[in-house]
C-alpha positions as CSV (number, residue, x, y, z in Angstrom):
1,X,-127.6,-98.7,0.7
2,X,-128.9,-100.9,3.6
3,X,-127.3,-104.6,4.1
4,X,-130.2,-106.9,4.8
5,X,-130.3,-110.6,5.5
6,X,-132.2,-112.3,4.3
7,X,-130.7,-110.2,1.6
8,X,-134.0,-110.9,-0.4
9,X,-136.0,-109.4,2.7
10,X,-137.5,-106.9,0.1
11,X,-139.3,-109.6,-2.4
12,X,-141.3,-111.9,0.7
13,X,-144.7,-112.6,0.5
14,X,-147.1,-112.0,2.5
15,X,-146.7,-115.3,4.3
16,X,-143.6,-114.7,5.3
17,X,-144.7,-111.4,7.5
18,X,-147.6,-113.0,8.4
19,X,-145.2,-115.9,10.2
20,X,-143.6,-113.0,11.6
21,X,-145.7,-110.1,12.2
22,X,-147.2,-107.4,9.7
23,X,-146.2,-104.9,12.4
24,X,-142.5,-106.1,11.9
25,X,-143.3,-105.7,8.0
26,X,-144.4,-101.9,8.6
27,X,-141.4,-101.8,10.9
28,X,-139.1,-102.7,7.7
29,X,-140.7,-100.0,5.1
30,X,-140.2,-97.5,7.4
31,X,-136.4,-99.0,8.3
32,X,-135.6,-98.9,4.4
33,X,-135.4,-95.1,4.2
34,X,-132.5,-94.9,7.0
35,X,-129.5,-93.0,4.5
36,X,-125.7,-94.1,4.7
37,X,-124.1,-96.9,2.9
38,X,-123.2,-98.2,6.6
39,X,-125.9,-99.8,7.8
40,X,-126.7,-103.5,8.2
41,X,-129.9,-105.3,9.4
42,X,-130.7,-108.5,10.2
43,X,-134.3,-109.9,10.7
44,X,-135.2,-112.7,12.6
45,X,-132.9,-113.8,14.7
46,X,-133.4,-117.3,16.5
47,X,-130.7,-118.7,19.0
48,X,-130.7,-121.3,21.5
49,X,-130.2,-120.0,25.3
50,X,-131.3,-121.0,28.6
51,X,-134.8,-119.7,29.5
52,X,-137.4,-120.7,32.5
53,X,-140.0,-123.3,31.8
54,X,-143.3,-122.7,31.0
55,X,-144.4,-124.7,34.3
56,X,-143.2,-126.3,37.6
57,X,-142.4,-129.8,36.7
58,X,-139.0,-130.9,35.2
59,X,-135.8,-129.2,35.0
60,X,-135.3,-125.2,36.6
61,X,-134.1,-124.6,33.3
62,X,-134.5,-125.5,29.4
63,X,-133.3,-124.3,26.1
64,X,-135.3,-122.8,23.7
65,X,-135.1,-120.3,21.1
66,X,-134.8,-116.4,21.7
67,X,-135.3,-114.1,18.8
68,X,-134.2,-110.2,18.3
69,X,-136.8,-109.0,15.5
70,X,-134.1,-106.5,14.0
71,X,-130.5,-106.1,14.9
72,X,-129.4,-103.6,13.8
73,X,-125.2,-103.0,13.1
74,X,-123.5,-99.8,12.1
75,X,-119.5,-99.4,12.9
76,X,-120.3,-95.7,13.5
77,X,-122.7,-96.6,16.8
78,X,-122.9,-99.8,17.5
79,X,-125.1,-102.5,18.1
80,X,-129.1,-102.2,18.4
81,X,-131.3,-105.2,19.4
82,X,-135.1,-104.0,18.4
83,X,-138.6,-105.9,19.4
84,X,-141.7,-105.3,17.6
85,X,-145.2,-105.0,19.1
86,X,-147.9,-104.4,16.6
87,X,-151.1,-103.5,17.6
88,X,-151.9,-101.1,20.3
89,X,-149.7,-101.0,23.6
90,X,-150.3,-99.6,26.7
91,X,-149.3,-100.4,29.9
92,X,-150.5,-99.6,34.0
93,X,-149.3,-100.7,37.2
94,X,-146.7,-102.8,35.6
95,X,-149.0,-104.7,33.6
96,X,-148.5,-104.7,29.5
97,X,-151.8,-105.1,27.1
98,X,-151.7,-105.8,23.6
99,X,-154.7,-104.9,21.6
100,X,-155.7,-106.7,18.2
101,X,-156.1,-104.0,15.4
102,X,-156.7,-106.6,12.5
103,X,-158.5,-110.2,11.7
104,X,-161.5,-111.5,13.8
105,X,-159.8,-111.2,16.9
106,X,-159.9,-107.5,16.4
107,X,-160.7,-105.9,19.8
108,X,-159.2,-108.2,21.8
109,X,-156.8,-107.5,24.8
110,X,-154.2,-110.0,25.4
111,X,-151.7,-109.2,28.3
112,X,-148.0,-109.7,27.6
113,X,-146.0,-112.0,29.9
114,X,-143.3,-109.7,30.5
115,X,-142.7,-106.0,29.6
116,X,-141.4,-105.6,25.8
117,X,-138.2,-104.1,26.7
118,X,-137.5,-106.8,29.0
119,X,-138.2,-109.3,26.2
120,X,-135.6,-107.1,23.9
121,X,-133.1,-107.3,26.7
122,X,-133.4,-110.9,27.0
123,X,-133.2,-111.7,23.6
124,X,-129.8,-109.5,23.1
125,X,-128.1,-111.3,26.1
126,X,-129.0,-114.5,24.5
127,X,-127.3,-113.0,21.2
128,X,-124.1,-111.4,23.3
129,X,-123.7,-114.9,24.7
130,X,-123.3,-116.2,21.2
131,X,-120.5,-113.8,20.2
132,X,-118.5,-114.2,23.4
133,X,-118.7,-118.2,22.8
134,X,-118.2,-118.4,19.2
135,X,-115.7,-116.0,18.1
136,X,-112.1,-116.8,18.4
137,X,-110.4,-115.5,21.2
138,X,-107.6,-113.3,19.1
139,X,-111.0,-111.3,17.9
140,X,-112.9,-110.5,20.5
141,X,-113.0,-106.9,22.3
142,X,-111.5,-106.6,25.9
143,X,-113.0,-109.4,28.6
144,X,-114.8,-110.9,26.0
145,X,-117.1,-108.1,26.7
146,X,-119.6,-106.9,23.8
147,X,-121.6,-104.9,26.4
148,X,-120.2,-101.6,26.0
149,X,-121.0,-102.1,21.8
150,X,-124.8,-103.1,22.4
151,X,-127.8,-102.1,23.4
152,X,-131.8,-102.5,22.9
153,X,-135.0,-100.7,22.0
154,X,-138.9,-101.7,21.4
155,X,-140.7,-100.5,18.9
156,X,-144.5,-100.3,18.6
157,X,-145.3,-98.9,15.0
158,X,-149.3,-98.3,15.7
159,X,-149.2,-97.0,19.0
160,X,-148.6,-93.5,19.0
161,X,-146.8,-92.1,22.7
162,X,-146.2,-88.7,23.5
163,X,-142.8,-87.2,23.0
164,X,-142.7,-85.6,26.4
165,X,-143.8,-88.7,28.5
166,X,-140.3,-89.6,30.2
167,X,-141.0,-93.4,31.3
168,X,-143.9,-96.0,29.9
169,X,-142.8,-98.1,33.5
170,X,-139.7,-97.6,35.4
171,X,-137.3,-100.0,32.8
172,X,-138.7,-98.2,29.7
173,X,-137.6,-95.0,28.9
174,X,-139.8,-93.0,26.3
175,X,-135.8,-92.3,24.5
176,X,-135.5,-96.7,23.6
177,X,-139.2,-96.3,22.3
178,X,-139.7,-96.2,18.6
179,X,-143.2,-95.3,18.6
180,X,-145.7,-94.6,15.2
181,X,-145.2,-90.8,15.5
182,X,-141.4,-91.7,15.5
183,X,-141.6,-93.6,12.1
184,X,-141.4,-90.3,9.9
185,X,-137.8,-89.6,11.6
186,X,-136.6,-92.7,11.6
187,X,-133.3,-92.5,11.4
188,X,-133.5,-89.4,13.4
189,X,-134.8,-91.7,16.3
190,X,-132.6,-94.6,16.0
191,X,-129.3,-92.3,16.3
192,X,-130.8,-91.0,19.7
193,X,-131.2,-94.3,21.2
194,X,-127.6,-95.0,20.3
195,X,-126.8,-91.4,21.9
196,X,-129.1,-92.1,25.0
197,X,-127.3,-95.3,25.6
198,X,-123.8,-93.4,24.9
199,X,-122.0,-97.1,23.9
200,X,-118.9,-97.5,21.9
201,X,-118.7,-97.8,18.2
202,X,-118.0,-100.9,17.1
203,X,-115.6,-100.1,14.2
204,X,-115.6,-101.9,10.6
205,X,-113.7,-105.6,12.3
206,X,-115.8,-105.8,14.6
207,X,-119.3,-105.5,12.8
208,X,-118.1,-107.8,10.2
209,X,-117.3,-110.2,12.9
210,X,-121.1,-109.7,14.6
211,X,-122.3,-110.0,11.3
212,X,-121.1,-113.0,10.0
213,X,-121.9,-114.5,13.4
214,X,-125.5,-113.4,13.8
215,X,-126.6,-113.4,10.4
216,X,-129.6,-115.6,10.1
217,X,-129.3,-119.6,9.5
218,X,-126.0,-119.4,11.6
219,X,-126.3,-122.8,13.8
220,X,-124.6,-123.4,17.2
221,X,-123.2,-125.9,19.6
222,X,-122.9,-125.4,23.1
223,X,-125.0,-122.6,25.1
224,X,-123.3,-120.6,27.5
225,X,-124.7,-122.5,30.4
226,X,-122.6,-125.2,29.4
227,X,-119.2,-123.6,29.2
228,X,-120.2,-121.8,32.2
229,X,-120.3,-125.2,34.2
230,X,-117.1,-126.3,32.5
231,X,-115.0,-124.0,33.3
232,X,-116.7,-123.8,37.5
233,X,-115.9,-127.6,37.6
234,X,-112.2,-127.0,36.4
235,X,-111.9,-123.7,38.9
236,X,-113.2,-126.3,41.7
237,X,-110.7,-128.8,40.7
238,X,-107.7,-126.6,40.7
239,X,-108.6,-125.0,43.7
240,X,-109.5,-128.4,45.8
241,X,-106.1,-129.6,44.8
242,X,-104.0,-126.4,45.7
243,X,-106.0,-126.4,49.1
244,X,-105.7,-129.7,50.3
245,X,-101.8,-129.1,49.6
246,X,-101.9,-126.4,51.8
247,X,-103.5,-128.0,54.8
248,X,-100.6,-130.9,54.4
249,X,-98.3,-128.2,54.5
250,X,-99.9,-126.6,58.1
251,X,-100.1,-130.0,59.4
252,X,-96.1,-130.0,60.0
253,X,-96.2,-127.0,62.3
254,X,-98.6,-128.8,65.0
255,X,-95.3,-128.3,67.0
256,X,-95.5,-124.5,66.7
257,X,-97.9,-123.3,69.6
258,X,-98.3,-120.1,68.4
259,X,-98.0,-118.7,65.0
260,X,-98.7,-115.9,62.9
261,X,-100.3,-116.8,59.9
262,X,-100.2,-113.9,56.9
263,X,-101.4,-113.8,54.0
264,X,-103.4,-112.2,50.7
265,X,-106.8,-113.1,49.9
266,X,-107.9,-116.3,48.9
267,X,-104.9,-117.6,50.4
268,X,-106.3,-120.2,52.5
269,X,-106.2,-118.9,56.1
270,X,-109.8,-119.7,57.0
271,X,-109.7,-123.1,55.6
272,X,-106.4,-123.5,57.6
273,X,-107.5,-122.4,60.4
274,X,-110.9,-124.4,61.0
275,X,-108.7,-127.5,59.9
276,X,-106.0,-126.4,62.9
277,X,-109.5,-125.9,65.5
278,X,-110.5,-129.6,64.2
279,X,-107.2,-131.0,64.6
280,X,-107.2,-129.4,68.4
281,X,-110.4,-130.3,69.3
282,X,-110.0,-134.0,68.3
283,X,-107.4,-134.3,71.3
284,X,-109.6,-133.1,73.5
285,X,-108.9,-129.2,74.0
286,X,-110.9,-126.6,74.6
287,X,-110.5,-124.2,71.4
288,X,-112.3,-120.8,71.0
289,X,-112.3,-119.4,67.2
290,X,-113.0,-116.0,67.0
291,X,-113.3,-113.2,64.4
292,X,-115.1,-109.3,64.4
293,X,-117.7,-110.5,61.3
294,X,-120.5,-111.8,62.3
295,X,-121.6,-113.5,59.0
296,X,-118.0,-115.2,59.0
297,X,-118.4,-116.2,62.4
298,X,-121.7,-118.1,61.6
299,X,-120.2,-119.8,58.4
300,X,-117.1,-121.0,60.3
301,X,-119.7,-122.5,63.0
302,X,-121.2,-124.6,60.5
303,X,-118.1,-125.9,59.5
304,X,-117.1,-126.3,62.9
305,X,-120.3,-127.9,63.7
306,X,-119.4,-131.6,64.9
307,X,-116.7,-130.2,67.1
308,X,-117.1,-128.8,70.7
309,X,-114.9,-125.6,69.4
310,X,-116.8,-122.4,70.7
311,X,-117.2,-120.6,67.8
312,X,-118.0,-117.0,68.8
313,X,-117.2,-113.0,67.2
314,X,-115.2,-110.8,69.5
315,X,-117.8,-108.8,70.5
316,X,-120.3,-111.6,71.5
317,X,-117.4,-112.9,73.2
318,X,-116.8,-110.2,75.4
319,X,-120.7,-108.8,76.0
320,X,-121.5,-112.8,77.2
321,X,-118.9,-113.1,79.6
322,X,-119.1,-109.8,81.0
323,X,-122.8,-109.8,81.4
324,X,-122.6,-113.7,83.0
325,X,-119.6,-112.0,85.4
326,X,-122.2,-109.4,86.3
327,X,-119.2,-107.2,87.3
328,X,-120.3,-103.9,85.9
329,X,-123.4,-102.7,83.2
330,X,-122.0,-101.9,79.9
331,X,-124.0,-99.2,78.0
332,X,-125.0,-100.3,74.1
333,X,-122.4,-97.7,73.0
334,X,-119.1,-99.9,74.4
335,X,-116.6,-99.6,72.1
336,X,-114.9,-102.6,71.6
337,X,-111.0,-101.8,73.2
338,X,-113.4,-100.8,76.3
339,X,-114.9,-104.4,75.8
340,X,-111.3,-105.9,76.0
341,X,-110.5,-104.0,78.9
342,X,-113.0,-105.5,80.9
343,X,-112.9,-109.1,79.2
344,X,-110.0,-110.6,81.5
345,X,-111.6,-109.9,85.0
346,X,-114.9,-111.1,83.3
347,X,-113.4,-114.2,82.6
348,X,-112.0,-114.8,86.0
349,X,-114.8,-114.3,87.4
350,X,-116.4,-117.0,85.5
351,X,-113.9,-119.2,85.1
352,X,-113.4,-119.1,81.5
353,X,-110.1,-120.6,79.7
354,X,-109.1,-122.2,76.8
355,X,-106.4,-124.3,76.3
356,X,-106.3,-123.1,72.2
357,X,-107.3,-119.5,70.9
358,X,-107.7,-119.3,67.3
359,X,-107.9,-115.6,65.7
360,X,-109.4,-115.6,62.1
361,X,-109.1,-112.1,60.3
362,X,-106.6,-110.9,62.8
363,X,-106.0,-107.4,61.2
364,X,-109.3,-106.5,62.8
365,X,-108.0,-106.9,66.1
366,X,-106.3,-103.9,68.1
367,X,-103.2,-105.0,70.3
368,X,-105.6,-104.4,73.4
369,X,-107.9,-106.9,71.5
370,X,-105.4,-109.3,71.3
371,X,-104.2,-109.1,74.9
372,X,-107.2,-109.3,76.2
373,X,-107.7,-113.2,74.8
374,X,-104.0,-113.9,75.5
375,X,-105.5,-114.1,78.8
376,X,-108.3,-116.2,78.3
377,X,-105.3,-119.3,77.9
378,X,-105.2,-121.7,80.6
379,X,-101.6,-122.0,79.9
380,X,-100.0,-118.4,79.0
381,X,-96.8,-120.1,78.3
382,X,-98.0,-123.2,76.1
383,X,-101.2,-122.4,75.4
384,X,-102.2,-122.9,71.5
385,X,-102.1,-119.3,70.3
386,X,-102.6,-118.8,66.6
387,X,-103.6,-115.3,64.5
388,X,-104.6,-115.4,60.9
389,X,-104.3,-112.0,59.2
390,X,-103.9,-110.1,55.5
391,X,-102.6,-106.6,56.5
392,X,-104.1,-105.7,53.3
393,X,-107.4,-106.0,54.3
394,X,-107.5,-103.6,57.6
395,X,-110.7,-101.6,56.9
396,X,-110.4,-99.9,59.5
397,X,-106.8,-98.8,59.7
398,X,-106.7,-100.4,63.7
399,X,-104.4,-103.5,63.6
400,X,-101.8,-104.6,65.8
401,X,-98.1,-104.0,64.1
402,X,-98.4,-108.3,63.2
403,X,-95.5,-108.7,61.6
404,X,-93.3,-107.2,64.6
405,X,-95.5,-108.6,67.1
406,X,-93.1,-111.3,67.9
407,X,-94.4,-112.1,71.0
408,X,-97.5,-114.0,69.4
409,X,-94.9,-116.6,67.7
410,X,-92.9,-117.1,64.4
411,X,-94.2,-116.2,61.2
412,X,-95.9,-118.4,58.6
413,X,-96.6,-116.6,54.9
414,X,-98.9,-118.2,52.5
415,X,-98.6,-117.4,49.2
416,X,-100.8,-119.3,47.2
417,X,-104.3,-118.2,46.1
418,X,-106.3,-121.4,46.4
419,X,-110.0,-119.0,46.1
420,X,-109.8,-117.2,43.2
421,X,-109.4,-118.7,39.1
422,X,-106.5,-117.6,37.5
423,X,-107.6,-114.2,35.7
424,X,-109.7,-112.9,39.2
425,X,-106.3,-113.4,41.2
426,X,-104.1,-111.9,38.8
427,X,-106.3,-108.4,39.2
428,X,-106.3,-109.0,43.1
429,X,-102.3,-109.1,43.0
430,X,-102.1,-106.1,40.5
431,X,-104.0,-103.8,43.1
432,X,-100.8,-104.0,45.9
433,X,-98.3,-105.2,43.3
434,X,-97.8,-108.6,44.8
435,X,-96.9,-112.1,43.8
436,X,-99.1,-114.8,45.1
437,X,-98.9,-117.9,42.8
438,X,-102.6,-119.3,40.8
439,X,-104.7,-121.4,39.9
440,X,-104.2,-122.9,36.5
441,X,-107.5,-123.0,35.5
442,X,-108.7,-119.4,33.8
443,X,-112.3,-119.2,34.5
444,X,-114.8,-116.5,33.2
445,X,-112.9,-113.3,32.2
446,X,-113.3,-110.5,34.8
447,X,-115.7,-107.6,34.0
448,X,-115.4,-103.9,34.2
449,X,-118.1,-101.7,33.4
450,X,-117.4,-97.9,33.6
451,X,-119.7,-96.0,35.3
452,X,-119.7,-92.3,36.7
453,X,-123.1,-91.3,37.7
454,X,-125.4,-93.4,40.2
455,X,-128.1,-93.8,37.3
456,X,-125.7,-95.7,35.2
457,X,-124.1,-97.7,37.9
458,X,-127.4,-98.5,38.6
459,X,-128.5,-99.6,35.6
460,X,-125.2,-101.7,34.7
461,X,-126.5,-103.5,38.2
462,X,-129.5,-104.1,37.1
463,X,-128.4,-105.6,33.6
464,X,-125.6,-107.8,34.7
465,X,-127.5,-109.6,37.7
466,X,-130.0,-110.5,34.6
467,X,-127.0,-111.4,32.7
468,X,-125.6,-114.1,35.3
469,X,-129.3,-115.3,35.8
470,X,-129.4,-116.2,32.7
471,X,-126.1,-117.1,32.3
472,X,-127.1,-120.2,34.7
473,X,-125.8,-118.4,38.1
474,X,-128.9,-119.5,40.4
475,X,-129.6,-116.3,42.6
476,X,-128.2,-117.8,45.9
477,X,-124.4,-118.1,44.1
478,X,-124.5,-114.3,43.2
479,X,-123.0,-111.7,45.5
480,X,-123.7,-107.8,45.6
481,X,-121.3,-105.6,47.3
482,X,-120.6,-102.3,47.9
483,X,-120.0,-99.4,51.0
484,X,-122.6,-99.5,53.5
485,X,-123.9,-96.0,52.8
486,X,-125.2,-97.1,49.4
487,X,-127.0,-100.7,50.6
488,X,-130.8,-99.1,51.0
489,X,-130.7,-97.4,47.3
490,X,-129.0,-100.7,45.8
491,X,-131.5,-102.7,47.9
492,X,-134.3,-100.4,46.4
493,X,-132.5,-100.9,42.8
494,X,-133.0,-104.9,43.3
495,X,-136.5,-104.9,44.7
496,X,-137.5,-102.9,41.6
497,X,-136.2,-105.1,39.2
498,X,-139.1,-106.5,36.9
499,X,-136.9,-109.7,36.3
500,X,-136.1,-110.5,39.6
501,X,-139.9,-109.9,40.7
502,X,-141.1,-112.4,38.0
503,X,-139.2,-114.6,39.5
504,X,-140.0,-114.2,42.5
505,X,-136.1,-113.2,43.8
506,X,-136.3,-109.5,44.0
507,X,-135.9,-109.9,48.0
508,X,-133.6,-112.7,48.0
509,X,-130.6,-111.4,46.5
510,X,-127.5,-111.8,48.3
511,X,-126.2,-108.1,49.2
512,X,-123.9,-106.9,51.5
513,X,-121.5,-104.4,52.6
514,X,-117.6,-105.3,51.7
515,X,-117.2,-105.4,55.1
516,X,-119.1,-107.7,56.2
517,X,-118.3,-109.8,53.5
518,X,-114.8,-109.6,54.6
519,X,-114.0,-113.4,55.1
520,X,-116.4,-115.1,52.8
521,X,-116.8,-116.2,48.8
522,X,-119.5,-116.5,46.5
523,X,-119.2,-118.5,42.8
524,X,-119.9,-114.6,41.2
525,X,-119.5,-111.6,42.7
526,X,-121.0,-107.8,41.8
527,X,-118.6,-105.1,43.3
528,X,-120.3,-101.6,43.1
529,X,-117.9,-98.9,43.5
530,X,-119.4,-95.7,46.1
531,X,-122.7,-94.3,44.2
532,X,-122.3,-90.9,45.2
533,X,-118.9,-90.1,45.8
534,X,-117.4,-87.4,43.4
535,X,-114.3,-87.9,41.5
536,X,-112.8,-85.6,44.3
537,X,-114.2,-87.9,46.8
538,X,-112.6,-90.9,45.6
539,X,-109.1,-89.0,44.8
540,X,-109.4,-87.9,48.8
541,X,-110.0,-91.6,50.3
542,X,-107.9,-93.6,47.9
543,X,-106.5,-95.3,50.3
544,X,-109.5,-97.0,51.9
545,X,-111.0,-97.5,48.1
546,X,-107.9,-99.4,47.4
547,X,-108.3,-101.8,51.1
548,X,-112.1,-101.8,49.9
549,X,-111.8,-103.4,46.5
550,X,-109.1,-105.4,47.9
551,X,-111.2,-107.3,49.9
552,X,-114.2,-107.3,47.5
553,X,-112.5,-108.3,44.2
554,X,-111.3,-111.3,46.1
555,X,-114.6,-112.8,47.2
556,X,-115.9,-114.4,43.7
557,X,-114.4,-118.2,42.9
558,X,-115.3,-118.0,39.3
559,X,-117.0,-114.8,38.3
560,X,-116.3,-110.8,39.1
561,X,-118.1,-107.8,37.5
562,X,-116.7,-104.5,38.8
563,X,-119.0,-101.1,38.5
564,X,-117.3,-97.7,38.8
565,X,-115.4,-95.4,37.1
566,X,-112.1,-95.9,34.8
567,X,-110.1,-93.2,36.8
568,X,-110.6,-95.2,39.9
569,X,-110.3,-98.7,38.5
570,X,-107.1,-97.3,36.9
571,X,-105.0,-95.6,39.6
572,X,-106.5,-97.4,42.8
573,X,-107.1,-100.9,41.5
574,X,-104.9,-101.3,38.8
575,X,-107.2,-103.2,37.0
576,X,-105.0,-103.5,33.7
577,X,-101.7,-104.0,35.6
578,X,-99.0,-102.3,34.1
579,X,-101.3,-101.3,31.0
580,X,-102.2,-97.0,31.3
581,X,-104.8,-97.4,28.8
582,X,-106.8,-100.8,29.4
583,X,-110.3,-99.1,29.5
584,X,-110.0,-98.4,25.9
585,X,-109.3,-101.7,24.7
C-alpha cells in the first residue's frame, strides 16, 4: 500500500488535475500500481528558493516558489524528485518543444524555457535546501548532505522514446526518462533510475524525517540564501579580528631585518607580508616582493598598488633584468636555477638593488633562487631580508632546507588560521596531523562526494556548481580546481553546462590548476581530485596527492566541496580525522 499526501489524492476532481496537469493525473494511475508496502509519494510540492528574475530590472535575485510534481521516498532506494510534461516532447539542438494534445490550443508548439530535467534538478535542490535548513542538527546525515540519498527523473507520459536512444540532449539520459512505453513497467522503470543513479538508501529514520518535512502544506522561514549570508558575515568577522591581531603581533619584529616566516595555510603570511612591504615602503625603501605564481603576484600588486614596491614573480624578475643587461640570449627553455645563475651579474650590470626583498611562497624557491636575490640587497649585511613559506605546500619537492637555513634570520611560526572557518581548517590540519588554532565561527559544513570514474566526477561537478549558484554564490566567488592535466576536459565539462549557458557564465567560471592557485582564496571552492588516475595511480603518487589537496582544501573562506574517491580522501587526506569509517556515515 502506497503512502500519499494529500492522503485523499485518489478522490480529487477534475479541477484539481486540471490546476495541476491531467498529464500528472495519468502520471498518478499509472504510479498506483507500484507493489510494496514501502513506498511514499508526495504531490505537489511548492517551496520558497532563490530563482533569477523574469527580467533585467530589480534585484539579481528573488524568491519564488519551486515545485517537484512527485517525490517519491522509499527507505530501500532513496529519494526521487519527478517532473511531468504532458503532451508531446521532443527536443533538437538543445531546444525543448511542448506540443498541445488536448483543448483548442491543440496543435500548438510552445517551447520550454529550460530543459525538463533541468527544471527537475532545480526543483530538488530547492527541496535539499529545505532539509539541510530545517531538520535539527542531531538528525541529519553526514555534512548535512542529502545528496548521496536523492536524485531526479522527468517523466513524459504521452510521448513515447525509444528504449535504445542513449541521450534526448547531453544532461538527459534515456535511463532518468519515464517515457509512455515505460508506464506498463512502472515500477520496473523507477527501480532503474534509482540503480542508474547508484545513491544510498535512505533507511526508515531518515524517510520519516524527509517525509514529515516535505509533506505538502509544510511552511518555512528563512531560505538558504539567507543562512548562507549569515554565517559568511560571521566567518568575515572572525577572521578580520584574528588577522588584524596578527599583523599587531608582526609589527613588534620591525627590528628583525631578516626573518623566516613559517607557517600552514591560511595562516596569514601573505597578508603579513604586503603589510611588512607597506610598512617599508612608507620610510622610503626600495622593496621588491616576489613569488613563482603569477596569478598571486598580480593580486599582491593590486594590493600593493599605492606603494612604489616592485611587485614582480621570479621569473619575470630575472628574464627583465637579464634581457635590459643584454649580457647573454636566454633560449625560451631556461630553467629557472639557470635564470638565478645569471640574475646577479644582470643586476650589476644595471644597477639594480633593493634596500628590502620580500619572498612570498618561499618553499618555491631553490637555495640557488634564494641566493641569487640575496644579492640584489644594497646592504648584504642589513638589508631587509624576509621569506614567507609552508613546507607543506612544496609542489614541486625543490625547496631550500628553511628551517636550517639560518643564515636568512631567526624563525617566526604562525599558528593561527585566520582564512579558513572553523570546520574547513579542522580538515586542512587533519591531512599533516597538525595543530593550528580556528576561527570560532563554523561556517557551511565541508562536502565530500565520492567519485571513482571521470563520468561521475564529472557529473558531481556539474551538479554542485548549480547547487552553489543557487545557493546564492555569484559565479565570480566560486573556484574550480584540479591537476593541470585535467583543466581542458573540466573546461569542456563547464562550457557544456545548460545552466551555466542560460546564464550566460559557461565561459566565465573561475578554474584553475592547484598550483596556480597556490597563494590565493575564493568564498567557495570545488576541489576535483585527478580524473583519470587509477586507484594504483593515486596509491603510487600519494605523496604529491596529499601536498596537492593540501594546498587546495585551504583556498575556500566559507565553502569546500571535494570530488574523488573515498580510499584517497581516507588515507591521503584524512578527511574524517581519526574516524576509519567517515564515508559511511
Amino acid at each position: 500500500m502506497i503512502n500519499w499526501f494529500p492522503s485523499d489524492i485518489d478522490e480529487k476532481s477534475d479541477q484539481y488535475w486540471k490546476d495541476s496537469s491531467f498529464a500528472e493525473k495519468e502520471f498518478f494511475e499509472h504510479l498506483k500500481k507500484l507493489n510494496g508496502n514501502k513506498w511514499t509519494i508526495m504531490h505537489g510540492n511548492p517551496v520558497q528558493a532563490p530563482s533569477e528574475p523574469k527580467s533585467n530590472k530589480g534585484p539579481k535575485k528573488i524568491m519564488s516558489d519551486m515545485e517537484s510534481d512527485f517525490i517519491i521516498v522509499n527507505p530501500d532506494l532513496g529519494l526521487l524528485f519527478v517532473e511531468v510534461k504532458g503532451g508531446l516532447i521532443s527536443t533538437k539542438d538543445g531546444i525543448w518543444q511542448q506540443e498541445v494534445l488536448f483543448g483548442h490550443k491543440q496543435g500548438q508548439k510552445i517551447r520550454l524555457a529550460q530543459s525538463p530535467a533541468d527544471q527537475s534538478k532545480k526543483a530538488m535542490y530547492g527541496l535539499l535546501n529545505v532539509l539541510k535548513n530545517n531538520i535539527s542538527s542531531e538528525n541529519q546525515p553526514y555534512n548535512r548532505n542529502w545528496w548521496p540519498f536523492a536524485q531526479y527523473c522527468v517523466a513524459f507520459p504521452y510521448t513515447e522514446i525509444p528504449f535504445d536512444l542513449e541521450y534526448l540532449d547531453p544532461e538527459t539520459h534515456r535511463d532518468i526518462v519515464i517515457a509512455k512505453n515505460d508506464l506498463p513497467e512502472i515500477q520496473i522503470k523507477i527501480e532503474e533510475i534509482f540503480k542508474y543513479y547508484q545513491k544510498q538508501p535512505l533507511g526508515e529514520e531518515k524517510s520519516d524525517l524527509v517525509i514529515r518535512t516535505l509533506k505538502p502544506s509544510t511552511t518555512f522561514e528563512k531560505s538558504h540564501k539567507v543562512l548562507h549570508k549569515l554565517k559568511h558575515e560571521a566567518v568575515r568577522k572572525s577572521i578580520q579580528t584574528f588577522t588584524e591581531d596578527q599583523i599587531r603581533m608582526f609589527s613588534r619584529l620591525k627590528r628583525n631585518s631578516r626573518l623566516r616566516v613559517l607557517g600552514g595555510p591560511g595562516t596569514g603570511k601573505t597578508i603579513l607580508g604586503i603589510e611588512r612591504a607597506k610598512q617599508l615602503d612608507h620610510i622610503g625603501n626600495k622593496v621588491l616582493f616576489t613569488c613563482l605564481n603569477t596569478l598571486l603576484r598580480s593580486s599582491i600588486a593590486v594590493d600593493l598598488a599605492e606603494t612604489q614596491v616592485i611587485v614582480k614573480d621570479f621569473q619575470a624578475l630575472c628574464i627583465e633584468t637579464i634581457q635590459e643587461a643584454d649580457l647573454i640570449h636566454l633560449p625560451d627553455t631556461t630553467k629557472l636555477d639557470e635564470l638565478a645563475s645569471y640574475l646577479p651579474e644582470s643586476a650589476e650590470q644595471i644597477n639594480l638593488k633593493f634596500d628590502a626583498i620580500i619572498i612570498d611562497e618561499g618553499q618555491d624557491f631553490t637555495p640557488k633562487m634564494l641566493e641569487s636575490l640575496e644579492f640584489l640587497l644594497e646592504d648584504s649585511k642589513d638589508g631587509f631580508f624576509y621569506i614567507f613559506a609552508d613546507k607543506k605546500q612544496d609542489l614541486w619537492n625543490k625547496s631550500a632546507d628553511l628551517e636550517n637555513a639560518n643564515d636568512f634570520g631567526p624563525i617566526w611560526e604562525l599558528d593561527r588560521n585566520v582564512r579558513n572557518s572553523k570546520l574547513i581548517a579542522e580538515k586542512i590540519n587533519n591531512i599533516f596531523d597538525t595543530h593550528d588554532e580556528t576561527i570560532d565561527e563554523d561556517g557551511p559544513e565541508p562536502i565530500f562526494l565520492d567519485s571513482t570514474h571521470p563520468v561521475q566526477t564529472k557529473s558531481h561537478l556539474s551538479d554542485q556548481v548549480e547547487a552553489l549558484l543557487m545557493e546564492g554564490y555569484s559565479h565570480k566567488e566560486i573556484v574550480i580546481l584540479c591537476w593541470w592535466e585535467d583543466i581542458d576536459e573540466i573546461k569542456e565539462t563547464l562550457s557544456s553546462n545548460s545552466y551555466l549557458i542560460e546564464h550566460k557564465i559557461a565561459e566565465e567560471m573561475n578554474l584553475e590548476s592547484v598550483r596556480r592557485f597556490k597563494g590565493l582564496e575564493s568564498e567557495a571552492v570545488i576541489l576535483v581530485l585527478p580524473l583519470n588516475w587509477t586507484r594504483a595511480e593515486l596509491t603510487h603518487r600519494a605523496e604529491e596527492v596529499k601536498k596537492m589537496a593540501y594546498t587546495g582544501i585551504s583556498r575556500p573562506t566559507t565553502q569546500l566541496v571535494v570530488i574523488g574517491p573515498h580510499h584517497t580522501l581516507q588515507r591521503e587526506i584524512n578527511w574524517g580525522g581519526e574516524s576509519t569509517d567517515w564515508w559511511r556515515r
